[in-house]
C-alpha positions as CSV (number, residue, x, y, z in Angstrom):
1,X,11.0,9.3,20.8
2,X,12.4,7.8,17.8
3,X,10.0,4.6,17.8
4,X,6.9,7.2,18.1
5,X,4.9,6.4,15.2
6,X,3.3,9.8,14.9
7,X,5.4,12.4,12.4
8,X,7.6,14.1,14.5
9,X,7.6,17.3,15.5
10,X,10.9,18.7,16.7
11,X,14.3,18.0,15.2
12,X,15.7,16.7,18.2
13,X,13.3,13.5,17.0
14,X,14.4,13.1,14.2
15,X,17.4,11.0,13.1
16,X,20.1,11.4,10.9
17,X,18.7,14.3,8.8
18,X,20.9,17.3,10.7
19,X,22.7,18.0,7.2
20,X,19.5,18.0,5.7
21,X,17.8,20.5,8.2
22,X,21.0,23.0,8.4
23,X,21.2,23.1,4.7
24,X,17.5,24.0,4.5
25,X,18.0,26.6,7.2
26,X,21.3,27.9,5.3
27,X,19.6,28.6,2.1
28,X,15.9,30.0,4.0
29,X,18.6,32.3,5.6
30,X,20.1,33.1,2.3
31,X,16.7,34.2,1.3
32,X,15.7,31.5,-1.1
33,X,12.1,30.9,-1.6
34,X,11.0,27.3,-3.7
35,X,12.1,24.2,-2.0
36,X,11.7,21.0,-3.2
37,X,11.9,18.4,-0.8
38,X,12.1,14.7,-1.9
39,X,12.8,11.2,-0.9
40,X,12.0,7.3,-1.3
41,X,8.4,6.4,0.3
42,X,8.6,6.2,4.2
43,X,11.7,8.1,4.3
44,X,10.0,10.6,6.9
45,X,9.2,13.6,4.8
46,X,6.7,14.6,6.5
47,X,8.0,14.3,9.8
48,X,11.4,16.1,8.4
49,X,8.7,18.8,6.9
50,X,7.0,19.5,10.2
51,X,9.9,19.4,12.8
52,X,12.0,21.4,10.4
53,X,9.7,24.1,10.4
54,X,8.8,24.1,14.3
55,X,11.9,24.4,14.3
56,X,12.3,27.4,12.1
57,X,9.2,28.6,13.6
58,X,11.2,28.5,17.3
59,X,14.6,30.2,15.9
60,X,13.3,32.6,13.4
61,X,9.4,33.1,14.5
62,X,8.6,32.3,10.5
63,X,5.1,31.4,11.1
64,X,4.0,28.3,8.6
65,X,1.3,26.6,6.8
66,X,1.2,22.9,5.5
67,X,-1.3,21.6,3.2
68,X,-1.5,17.9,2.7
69,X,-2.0,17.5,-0.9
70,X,-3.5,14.0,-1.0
71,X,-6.2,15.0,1.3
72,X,-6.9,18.2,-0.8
73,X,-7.3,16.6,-3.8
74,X,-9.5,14.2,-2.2
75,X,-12.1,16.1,-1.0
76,X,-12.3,18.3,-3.9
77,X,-10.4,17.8,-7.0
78,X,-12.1,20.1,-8.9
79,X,-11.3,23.1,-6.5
80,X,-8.9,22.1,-4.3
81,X,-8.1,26.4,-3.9
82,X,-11.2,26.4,-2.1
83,X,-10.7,23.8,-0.1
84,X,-7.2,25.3,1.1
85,X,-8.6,28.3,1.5
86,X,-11.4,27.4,3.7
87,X,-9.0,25.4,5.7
88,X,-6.0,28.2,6.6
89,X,-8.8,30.4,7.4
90,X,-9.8,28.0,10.2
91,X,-6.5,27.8,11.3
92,X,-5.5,31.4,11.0
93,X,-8.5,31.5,13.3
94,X,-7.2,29.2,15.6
95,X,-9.7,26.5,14.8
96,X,-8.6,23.0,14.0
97,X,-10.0,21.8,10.0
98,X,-12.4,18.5,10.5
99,X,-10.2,17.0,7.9
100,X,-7.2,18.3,8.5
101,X,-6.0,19.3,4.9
102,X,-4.4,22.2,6.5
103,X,-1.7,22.4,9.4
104,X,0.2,25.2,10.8
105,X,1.8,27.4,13.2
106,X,1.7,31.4,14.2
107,X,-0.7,32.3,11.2
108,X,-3.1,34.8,12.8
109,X,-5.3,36.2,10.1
110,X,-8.5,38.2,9.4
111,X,-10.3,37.8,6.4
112,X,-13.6,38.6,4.4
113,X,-12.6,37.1,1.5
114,X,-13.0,33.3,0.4
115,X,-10.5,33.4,-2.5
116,X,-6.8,31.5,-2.0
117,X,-5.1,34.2,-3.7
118,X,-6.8,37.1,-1.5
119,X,-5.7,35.0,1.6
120,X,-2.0,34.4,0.6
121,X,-1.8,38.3,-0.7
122,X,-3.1,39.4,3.2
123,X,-0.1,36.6,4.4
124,X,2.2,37.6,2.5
125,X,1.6,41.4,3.5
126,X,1.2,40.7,7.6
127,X,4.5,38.6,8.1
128,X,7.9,39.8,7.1
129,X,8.1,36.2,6.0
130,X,6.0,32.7,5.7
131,X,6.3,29.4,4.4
132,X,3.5,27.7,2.7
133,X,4.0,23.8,2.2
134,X,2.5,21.2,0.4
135,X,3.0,17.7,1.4
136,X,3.0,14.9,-1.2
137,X,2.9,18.1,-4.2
138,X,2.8,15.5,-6.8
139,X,-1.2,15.1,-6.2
140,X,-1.9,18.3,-7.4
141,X,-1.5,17.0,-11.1
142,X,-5.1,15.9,-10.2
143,X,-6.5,19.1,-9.7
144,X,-8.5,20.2,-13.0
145,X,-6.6,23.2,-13.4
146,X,-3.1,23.6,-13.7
147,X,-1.7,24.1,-9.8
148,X,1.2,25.2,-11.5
149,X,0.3,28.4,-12.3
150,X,-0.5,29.5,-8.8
151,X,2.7,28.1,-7.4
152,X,4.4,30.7,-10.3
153,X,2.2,33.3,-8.9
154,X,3.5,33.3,-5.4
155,X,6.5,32.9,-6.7
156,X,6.1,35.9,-9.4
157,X,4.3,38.1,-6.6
158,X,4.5,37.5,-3.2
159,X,7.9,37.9,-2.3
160,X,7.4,37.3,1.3
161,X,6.0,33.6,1.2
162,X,8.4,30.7,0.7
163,X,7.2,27.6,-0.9
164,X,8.1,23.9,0.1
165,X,7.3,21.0,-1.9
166,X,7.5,17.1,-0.5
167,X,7.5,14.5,-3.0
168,X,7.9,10.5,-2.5
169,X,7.1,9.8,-6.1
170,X,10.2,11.8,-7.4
171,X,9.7,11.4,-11.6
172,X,5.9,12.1,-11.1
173,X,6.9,15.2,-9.1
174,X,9.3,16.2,-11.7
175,X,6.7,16.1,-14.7
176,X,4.4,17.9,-12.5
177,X,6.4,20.7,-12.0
178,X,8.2,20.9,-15.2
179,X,11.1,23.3,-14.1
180,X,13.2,22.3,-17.3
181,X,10.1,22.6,-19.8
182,X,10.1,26.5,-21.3
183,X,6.4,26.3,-22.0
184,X,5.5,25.1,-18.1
185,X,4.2,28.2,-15.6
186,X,7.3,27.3,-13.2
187,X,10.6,26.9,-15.6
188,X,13.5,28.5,-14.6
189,X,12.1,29.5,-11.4
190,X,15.8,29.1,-9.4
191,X,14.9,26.3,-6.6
192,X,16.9,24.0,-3.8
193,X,16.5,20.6,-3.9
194,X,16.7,19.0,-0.5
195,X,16.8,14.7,-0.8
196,X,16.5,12.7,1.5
197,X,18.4,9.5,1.4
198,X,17.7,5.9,2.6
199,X,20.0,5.1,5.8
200,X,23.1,3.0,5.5
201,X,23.7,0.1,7.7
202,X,25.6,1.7,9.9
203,X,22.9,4.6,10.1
204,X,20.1,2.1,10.0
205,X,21.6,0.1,13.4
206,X,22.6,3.3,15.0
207,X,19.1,4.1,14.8
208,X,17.4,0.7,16.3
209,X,19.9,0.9,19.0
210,X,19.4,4.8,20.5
211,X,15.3,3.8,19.9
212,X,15.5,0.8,22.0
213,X,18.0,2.6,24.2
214,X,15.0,4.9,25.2
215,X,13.2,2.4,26.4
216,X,15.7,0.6,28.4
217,X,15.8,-2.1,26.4
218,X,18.4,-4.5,25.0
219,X,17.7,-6.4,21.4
220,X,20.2,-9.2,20.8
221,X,22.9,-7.8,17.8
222,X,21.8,-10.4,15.6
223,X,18.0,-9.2,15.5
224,X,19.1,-5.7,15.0
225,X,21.7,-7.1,12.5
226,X,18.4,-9.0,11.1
227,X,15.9,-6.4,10.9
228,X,18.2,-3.8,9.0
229,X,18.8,-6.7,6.1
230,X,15.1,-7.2,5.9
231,X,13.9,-3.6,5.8
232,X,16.7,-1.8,4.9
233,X,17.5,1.8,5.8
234,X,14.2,2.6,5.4
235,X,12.9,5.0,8.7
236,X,9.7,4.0,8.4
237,X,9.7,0.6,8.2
238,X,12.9,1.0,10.6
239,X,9.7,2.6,13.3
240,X,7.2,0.2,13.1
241,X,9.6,-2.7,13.9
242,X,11.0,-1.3,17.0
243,X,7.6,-0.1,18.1
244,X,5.9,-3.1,17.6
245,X,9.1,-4.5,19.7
246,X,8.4,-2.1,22.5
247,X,5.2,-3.4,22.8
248,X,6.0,-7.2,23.2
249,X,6.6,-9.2,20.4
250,X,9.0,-11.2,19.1
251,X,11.8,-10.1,16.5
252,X,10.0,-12.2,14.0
253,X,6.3,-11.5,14.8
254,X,7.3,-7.9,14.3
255,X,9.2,-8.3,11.4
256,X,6.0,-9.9,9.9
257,X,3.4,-6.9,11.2
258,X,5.6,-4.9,9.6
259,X,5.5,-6.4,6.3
260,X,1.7,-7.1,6.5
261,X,1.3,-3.1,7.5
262,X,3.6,-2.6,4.3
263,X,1.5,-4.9,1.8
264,X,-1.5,-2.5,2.4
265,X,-0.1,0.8,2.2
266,X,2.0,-0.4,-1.2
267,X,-1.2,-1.8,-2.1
268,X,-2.8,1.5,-2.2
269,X,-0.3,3.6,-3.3
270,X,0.0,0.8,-6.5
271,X,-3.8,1.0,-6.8
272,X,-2.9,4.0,-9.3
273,X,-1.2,2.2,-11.6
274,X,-3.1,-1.1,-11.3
275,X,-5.8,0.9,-12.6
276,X,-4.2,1.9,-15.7
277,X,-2.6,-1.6,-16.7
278,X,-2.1,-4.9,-15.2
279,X,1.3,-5.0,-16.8
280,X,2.3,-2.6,-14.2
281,X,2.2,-5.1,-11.7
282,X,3.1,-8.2,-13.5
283,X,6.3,-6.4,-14.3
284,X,7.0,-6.0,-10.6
285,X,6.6,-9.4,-9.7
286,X,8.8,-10.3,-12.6
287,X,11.9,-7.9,-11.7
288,X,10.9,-9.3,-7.9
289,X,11.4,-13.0,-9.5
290,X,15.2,-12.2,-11.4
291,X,16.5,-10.4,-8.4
292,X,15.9,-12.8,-5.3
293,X,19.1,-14.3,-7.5
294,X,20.7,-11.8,-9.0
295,X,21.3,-7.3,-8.5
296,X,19.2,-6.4,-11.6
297,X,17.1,-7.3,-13.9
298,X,17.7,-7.0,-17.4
299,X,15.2,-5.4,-20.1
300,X,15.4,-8.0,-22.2
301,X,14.6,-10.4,-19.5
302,X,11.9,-8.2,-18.2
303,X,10.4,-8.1,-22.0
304,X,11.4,-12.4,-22.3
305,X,9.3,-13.1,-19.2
306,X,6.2,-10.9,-19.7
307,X,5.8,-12.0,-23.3
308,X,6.0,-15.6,-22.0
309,X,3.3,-14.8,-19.2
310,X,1.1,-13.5,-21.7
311,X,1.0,-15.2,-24.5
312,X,1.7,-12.5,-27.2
313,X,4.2,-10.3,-28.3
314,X,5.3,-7.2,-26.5
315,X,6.7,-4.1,-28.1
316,X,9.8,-3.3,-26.6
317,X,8.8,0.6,-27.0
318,X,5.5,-0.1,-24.4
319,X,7.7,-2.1,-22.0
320,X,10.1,1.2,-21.6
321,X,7.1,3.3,-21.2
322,X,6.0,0.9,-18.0
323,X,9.3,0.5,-16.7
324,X,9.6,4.7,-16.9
325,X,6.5,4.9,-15.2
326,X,7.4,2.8,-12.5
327,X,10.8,4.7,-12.2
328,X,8.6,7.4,-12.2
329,X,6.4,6.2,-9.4
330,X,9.5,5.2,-7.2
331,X,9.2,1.2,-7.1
332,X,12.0,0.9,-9.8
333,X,15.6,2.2,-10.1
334,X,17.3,2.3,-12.9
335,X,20.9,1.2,-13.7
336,X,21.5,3.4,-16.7
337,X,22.4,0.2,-18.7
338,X,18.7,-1.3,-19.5
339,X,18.6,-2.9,-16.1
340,X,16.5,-2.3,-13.1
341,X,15.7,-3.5,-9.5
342,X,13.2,-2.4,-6.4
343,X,15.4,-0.2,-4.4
344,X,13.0,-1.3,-1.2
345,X,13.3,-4.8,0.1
346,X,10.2,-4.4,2.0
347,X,8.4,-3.3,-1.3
348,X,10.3,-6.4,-3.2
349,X,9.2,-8.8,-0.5
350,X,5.5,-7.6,-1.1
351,X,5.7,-8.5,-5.1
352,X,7.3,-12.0,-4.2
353,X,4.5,-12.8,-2.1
């Protein structure tokens, strides 16, 4: 169902990323092995992550793991190896992880040893071929020790294990991995990027209407028309609104919920940043404030406004550094001509507030 707000687990759920999937497949088939899968926030990585490979998993019988980096690094930072480890053991022997830091499917595995590299080694010598996956890879800049080097590993040694990478915050991802930096474990390790782009309007519609379609139900053109101008091509968002539809309210209540629901999860993906600088967020609500009348926002409009709200001075070298971070982070696109704007309504709407 297109409206289920669980990640999805079979292709047939999910909508509009066939090129996507077939590509993926294409080059798997081709026998490439370090995918890098990225996308804007609520873009439906994950769920394109775990139906693609139940997917795979049907066709090709490639068994899978998938390791959900935030949750790794939250449990143990310091040795989030052992904490992976521990975990595909327990689903190798068919025994679901309390936390869940570890998914999978068709991993059947015996083993003594404890160590992450031991356990990939005995995968990679049982199966003719597996994926391991980590969801949200950018979080494992947090681990204390350089995750790089065991992603170069697998790469460098176990020839039978593919390796996917999700990222929503694309520039963070990048400067995590480092492909294009000689000195960096993983450069010039040959990769396929797979993005995953916002829906148009066209898509966006198509979308509300085969959702509500399932359920028998007819939204007014107008509503439809309204909600994809509020949140955009955004899946997502594009979700919650027709499933807080289903279950009864109005086009407006649900828009609301929706932007409520959003305020906290933005909230705590910004908490990052807000820890590092309030500028951070005082230059989103700035850019927020120029564009509700105008595309962009200009640098030196950006640098204008934030001086003025502070009382001082700002170097104009600092402000690129906060508006490359943000880039970085995903809330801010850049033009190319020293102007930016927040490529998600829902997320601009959050900063006008």
């Amino acid at each position: 169902m297109l409206f289920s707000v669980e990640p999805k687990t079979s292709i047939k759920d999910v909508f509009g990323r066939k090129a996507e999937f077939l590509d993926f497949l294409e080059k798997l088939e081709n026998g490439r092995r370090l995918f890098v899968i990225t996308g804007p926030r609520r873009i439906g990585k994950t769920s394109f992550l775990y139906a693609s490979l139940n997917e795979i998993y049907r066709m090709k019988k490639i068994p899978y793991i998938i390791v959900d980096a935030r949750k790794v690094i939250s449990v143990n930072a310091h040795n989030p190896a052992e904490v992976i480890a521990k975990d595909i053991l327990k689903l190798a022997y068919g025994r679901l992880s309390r936390l869940e830091t570890v998914r999978g499917y068709g991993i059947r595995l015996r083993s003594k040893s404890r160590e992450l590299t031991e356990i990939l080694e005995k995968i990679n010598e049982k199966y003719e071929r597996a994926i391991v996956a980590f969801d949200e890879a950018q979080y494992l800049r947090f681990a204390h020790t350089d995750f790089t080097l065991l992603l170069a590993w697998i790469y460098d040694n176990l020839q039978d294990l593919v390796i996917v990478l999700t990222g929503s915050q694309v520039g963070v991802l990048e400067k995590f991995l480092r492909f294009n930096d000689y000195k960096a474990p993983l450069y010039g390790r040959y990769h396929v990027r797979i993005k995953l782009p916002r829906f148009n309007p066209s898509e966006a519609l198509e979308f509300l209407e085969r959702g509500f379609a399932e359920y028998n139900m007819k939204v007014p053109t107008r509503e439809l028309l309204s909600a994809v101008k509020t949140l955009d091509g955004v899946p997502g968002w594009l979700t919650h609104y027709g499933a807080y539809r289903v279950d009864g309210l109005s086009h407006w209540d649900a828009i609301e919920k929706v932007l409520e629901e959003a305020k906290g999860y933005i909230e705590s993906e910004f908490k990052e940043l807000d820890e590092l600088s309030p500028r951070y967020r005082a230059i989103m609500e700035i850019v927020a404030t120029i564009t509700s009348t105008q595309p962009t926002a200009r640098r030196k409009d950006i640098l204008n406004a934030l001086t003025l709200r502070e009382g001082r001075e700002i170097d104009n070298k600092d402000l690129r550094k906060y508006l490359m971070r943000l880039v970085d982070y995903g809330f801010l696109e850049h033009t190319g001509y020293g102007e930016y704007y927040i490529p998600d309504p829902v997320v601009k709407r959050v900063f006008q507030r």
